[in-house]
N, C-alpha and C positions, 0 to 999 in steps of 0.2 A: 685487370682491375688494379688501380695506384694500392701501393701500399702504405706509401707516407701518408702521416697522420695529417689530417685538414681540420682546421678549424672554420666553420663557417658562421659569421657574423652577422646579425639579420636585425635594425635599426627597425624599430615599432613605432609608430605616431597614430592613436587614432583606428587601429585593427581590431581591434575586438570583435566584431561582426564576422571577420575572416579568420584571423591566426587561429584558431584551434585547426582549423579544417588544412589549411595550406603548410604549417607546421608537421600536420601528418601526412601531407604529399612530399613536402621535400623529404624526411626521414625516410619515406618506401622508395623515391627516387634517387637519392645518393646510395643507398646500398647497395645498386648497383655497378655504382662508380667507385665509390673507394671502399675498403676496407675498415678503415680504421679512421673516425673521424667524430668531430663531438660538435653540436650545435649552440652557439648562444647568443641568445635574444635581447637585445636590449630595447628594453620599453623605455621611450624616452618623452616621459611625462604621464602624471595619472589622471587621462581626464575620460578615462571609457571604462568600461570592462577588459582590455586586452589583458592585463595581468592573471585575473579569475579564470579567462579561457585559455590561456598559455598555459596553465599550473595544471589542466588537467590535460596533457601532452605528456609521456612519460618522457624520459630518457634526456631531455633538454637542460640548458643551464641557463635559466632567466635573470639577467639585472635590472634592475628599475629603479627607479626614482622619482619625487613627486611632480617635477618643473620639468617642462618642456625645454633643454638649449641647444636644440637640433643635430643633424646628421653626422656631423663631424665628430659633435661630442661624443655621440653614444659610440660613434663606432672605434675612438679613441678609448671609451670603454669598454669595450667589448674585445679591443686587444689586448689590455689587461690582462685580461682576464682567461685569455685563450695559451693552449700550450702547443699549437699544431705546429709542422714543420713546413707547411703550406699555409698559406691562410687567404680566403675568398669572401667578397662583401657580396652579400645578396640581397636584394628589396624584398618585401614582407609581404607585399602584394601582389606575387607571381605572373607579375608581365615578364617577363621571362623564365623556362624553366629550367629548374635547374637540372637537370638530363644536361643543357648546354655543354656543362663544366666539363662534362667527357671530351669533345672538341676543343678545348683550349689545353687540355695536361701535353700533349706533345709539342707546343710553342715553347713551352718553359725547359725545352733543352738548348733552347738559342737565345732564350731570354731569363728576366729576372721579374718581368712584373707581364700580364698579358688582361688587355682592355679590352670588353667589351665594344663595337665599333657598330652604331648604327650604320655610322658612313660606309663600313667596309662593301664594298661590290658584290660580298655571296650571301650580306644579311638579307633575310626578309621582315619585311615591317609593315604592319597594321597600325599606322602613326596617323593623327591628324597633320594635313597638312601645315598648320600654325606652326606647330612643335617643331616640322622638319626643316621650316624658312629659320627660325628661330634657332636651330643648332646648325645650320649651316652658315647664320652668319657669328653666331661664337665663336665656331672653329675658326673662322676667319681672323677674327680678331685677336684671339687666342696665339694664331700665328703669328700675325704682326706683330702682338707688341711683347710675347714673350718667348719667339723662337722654339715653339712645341710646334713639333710637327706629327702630332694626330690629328686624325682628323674628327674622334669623339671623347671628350672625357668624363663626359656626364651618366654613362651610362653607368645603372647599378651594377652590374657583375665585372669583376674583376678576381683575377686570381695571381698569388704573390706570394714570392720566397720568404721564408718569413726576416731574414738578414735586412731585406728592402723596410721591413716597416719598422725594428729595429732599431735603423738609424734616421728614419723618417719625421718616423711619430713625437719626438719629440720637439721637433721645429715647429709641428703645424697648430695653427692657433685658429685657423676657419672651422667656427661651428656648425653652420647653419647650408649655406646657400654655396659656395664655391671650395667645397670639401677637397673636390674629386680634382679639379685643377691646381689645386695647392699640391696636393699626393702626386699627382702625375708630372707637375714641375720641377719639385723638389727632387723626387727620384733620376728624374733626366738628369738634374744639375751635380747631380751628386756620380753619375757615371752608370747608372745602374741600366739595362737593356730594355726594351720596352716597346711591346709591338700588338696589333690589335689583331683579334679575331672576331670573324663573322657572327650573328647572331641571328634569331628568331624574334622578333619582338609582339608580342599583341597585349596592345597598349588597353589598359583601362582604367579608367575615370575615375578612380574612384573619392573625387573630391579634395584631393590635395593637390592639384595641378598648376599649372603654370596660370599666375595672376600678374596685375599690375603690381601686386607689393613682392613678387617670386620676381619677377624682370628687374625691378628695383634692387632687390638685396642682390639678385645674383651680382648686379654691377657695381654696386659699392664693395661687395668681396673682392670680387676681382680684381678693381683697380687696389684696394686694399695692400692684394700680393704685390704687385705689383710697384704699391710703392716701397714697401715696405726690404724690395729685392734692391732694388735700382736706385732708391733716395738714401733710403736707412741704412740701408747695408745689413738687416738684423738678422738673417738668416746666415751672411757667411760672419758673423761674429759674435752668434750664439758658442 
């Protein structure tokens, strides 16, 4: 069982139907993994009950706020806010579980940041096919035009020193739709090690999916980074 302390970070939009219930599976399912470790939730916008049903979850640390300004934010607040010596982003909606995390602690003795990878060869996935033509030609792109060579960066679980977010977190300005390739960029650029493990994926629906206006934002983020590395220069002159 790890000893170091984990902060794990769990970005709410929209769960109130679910987090009570999934909150108290992750809590019985990391105690088997690490020892010492503290949860927090960030409700990122009040437009459900998730707050009401979070509060009665013992043992957690809930932030919130009234306005929805998506993924990035909360989980830039949600580091805030965290004291761990490790720290791991996990979606709310337990398409993956988090049992995983046990198979990623022994990467991070050759690494500093370890991704999630639907692509990786020993994941298994219960994915619509859309989804998987759609992140395979991400990663594509992703290659091309910013020399990342993962092959996933969108996936939710991710697990990190916390030194990498550190010096990260405050460059990154993606709130919403291109969070994860901003993080997985920056850390590249900056030297930090970065390598992916396999996963379990079973995908569910649950109404927040990839749309025409999800395909739109993610590409205006993107190219966003993108100019903003390569025109502006604002990241190496922060």
């Amino acid at each position: 069982m790890q000893s170091k302390k984990l902060s794990i970070i769990i970005p709410a939009y929209r769960e109130g139907r679910t987090i009570r219930n999934n909150l108290e599976v992750i809590k019985r399912k990391l105690s088997g993994v690490v020892s010492d470790y503290e949860i927090i939730l960030v409700i990122d916008g009040h437009v459900d009950n998730t707050y009401r049903e979070a509060r009665k979850v013992v043992g957690i640390k809930i932030i919130s706020y009234k306005t929805n300004h998506g993924k990035g934010y909360a989980l830039k607040k949600g580091f805030e806010a965290s004291t761990g010596e490790l720290v791991t982003f996990l979606d709310a909606d337990m398409d993956i579980d988090p049992l995983q995390l046990k198979r990623m602690y022994p990467y991070l003795s050759a690494a500093d940041m370890v991704v999630g990878s639907k692509r990786h060869p020993f994941s298994k996935l219960q994915y619509p096919f859309f989804r998987r033509v759609l992140s395979f030609w991400y990663s594509m792109f992703i290659r091309v035009f910013f020399g990342l060579k993962l092959h996933d960066t969108q996936t939710g679980l991710k697990l990190m020193k916390r030194d990498v977010l550190k010096i990260i977190m405050p460059y990154i300005l993606v709130k919403q739709y291109a969070f994860d390739l901003e993080l997985c960029f920056l850390a590249h650029k900056h030297g930090f090690r970065i390598v992916e493990a396999p996963i379990t994926l079973d995908y569910k629906n649950s109404g927040t999916g990839i749309n025409t206006k999800t395909v739109r934002g993610m590409l205006i983020d993107t190219l966003a980074i993108w100019y903003r590395y390569y025109i502006l220069r604002y990241y190496q002159n922060k």
